[in-house]
C-alpha positions in Angstrom: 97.4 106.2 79.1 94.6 108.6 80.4 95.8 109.7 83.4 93.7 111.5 86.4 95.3 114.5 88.6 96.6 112.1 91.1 98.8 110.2 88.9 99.8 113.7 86.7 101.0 114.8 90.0 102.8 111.7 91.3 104.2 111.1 87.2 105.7 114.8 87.7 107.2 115.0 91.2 109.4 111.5 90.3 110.6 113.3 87.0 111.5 116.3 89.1 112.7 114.4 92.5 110.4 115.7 94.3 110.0 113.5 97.2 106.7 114.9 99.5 103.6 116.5 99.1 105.1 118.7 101.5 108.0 119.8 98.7 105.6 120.4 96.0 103.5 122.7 97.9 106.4 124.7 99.0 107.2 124.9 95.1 103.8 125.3 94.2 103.0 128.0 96.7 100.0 126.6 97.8 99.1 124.3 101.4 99.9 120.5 101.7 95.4 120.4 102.0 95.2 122.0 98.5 97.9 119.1 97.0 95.8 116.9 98.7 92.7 118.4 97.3 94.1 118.3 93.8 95.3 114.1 94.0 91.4 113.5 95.3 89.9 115.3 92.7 88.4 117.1 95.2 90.1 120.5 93.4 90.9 121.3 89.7 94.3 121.4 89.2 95.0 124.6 88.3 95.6 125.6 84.1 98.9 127.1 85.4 100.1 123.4 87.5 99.0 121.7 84.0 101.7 123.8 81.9 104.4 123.1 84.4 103.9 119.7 84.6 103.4 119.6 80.5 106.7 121.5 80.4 108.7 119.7 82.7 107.1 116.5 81.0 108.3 117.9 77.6 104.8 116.8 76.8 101.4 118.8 75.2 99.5 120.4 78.0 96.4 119.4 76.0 97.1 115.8 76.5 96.9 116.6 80.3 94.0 118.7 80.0 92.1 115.9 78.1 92.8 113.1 80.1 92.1 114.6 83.2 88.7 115.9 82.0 88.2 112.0 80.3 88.1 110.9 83.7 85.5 113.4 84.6 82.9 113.3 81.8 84.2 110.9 78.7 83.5 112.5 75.3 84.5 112.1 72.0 85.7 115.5 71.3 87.6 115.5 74.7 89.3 111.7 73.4 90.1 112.5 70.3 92.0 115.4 71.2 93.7 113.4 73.8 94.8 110.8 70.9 96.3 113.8 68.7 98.0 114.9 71.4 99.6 112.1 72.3 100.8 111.0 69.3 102.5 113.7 69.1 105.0 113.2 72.1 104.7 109.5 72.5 108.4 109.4 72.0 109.3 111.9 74.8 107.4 109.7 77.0 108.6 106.7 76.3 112.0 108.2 77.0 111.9 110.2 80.1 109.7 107.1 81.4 112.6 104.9 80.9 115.1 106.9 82.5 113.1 107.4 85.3 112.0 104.4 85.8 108.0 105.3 86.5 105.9 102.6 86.8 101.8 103.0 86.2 99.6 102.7 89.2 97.4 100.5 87.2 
């Protein structure tokens, strides 16, 4: 599912309990307006917020990467490596998302 930064962010504080914008700016080191910049799309998210979310997903940072640039400006390059990617941890997903119970927002 091609996610954009809002639902990265959302999809990565439930796996980590985190409960507030508030919480992850603390842990993030950044302002509550930048976390709310980054869920509007308003502000890349950050290389370095893409690795810890890949990480703490246990999924490829590319398939974040991809699917937040597929909402931006759709390619075939950008798709396919979005594809690889998550075939590659499709499992992993499928787990943690049962466990946590995370629902889509679509």
């Amino acid at each position: 599912m091609l996610r954009n930064q809002r639902e990265w962010i959302e999809y990565y504080k439930q796996q980590e309990f985190i409960r507030s914008d508030y919480r992850l700016a603390q842990i993030w080191q950044v302002s509550r307006a930048t976390i709310s910049q980054y869920k509007s799309g308003r502000l890349r998210l950050p290389l370095q917020f893409q690795i810890i979310i890949a990480n703490a997903l246990q999924i490829e940072v590319i398939e974040i990467i991809a699917s937040i640039e597929m909402h931006r400006k759709p390619n075939d390059t950008v798709k396919k490596a979005y594809f690889t990617a998550l075939k590659k941890t499709i499992g992993t997903r499928m787990s943690l998302q049962c466990r946590s119970g995370f629902r889509s927002f679509r």
